[in-house]
N, C-alpha and C positions, 0 to 999 in steps of 0.2 A: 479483578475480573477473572474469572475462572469458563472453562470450556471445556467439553466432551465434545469425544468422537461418538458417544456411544446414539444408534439410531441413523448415523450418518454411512447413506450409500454413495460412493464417487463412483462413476461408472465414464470412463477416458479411452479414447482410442492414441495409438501408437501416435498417428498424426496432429495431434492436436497437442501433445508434448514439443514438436519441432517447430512449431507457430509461432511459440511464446518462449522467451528467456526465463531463466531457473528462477522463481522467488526466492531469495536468502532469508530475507526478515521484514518482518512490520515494525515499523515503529510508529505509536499514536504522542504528538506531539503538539506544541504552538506554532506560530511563524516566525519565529526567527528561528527554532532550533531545525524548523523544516527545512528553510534558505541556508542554514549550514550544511546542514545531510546531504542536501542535493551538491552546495559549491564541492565539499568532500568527495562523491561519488563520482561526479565529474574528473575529478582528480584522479580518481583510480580507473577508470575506464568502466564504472560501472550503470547499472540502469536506474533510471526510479522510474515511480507512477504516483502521482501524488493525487489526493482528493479532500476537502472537506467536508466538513457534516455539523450539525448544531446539536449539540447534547442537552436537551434538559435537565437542570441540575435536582436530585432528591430531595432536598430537604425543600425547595423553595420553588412552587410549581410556576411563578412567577417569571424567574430565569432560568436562563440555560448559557452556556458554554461553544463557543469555539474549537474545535478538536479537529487537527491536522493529521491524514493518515498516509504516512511513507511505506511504501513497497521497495525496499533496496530489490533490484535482481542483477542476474551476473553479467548482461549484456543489455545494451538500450536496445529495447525494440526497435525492429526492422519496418516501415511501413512499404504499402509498393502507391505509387500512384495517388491522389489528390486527400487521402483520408481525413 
């Protein structure tokens, strides 16, 4: 999997940095190795966001895939109130 910047405007105000904890790294993974990352980052005092998605596989339009996607960040988000 390959990715450019090129064409891409981010356009961020100061405040919306202080909202949200640093992303460190993504990792696209299974479930078990997702339920490791998290027991891990737990450990370290770090955050995750975790979400899945169903991939259709290339060769076989038949099936698709599974694929678990970790956001390590440097602190667990803050909520305020019933979110």
């Amino acid at each position: 999997m390959s990715t450019t910047d090129e064409g891409l405007e981010l356009v961020l105000s100061e405040d919306e940095f202080e909202d949200e904890p640093r992303l460190i790294a993504t990792h696209y993974c299974g479930p078990e190795e997702a339920l490791e990352m998290v027991k891990a980052a737990q450990a370290l005092g770090l955050g995750v966001r975790l979400s899945n998605r169903i991939r259709p596989d290339e060769d076989d339009a038949e099936s698709a895939t599974e694929e678990w996607i970790l956001d390590l960040l440097e602190t667990p988000p803050v909520v305020e109130g019933d979110e």
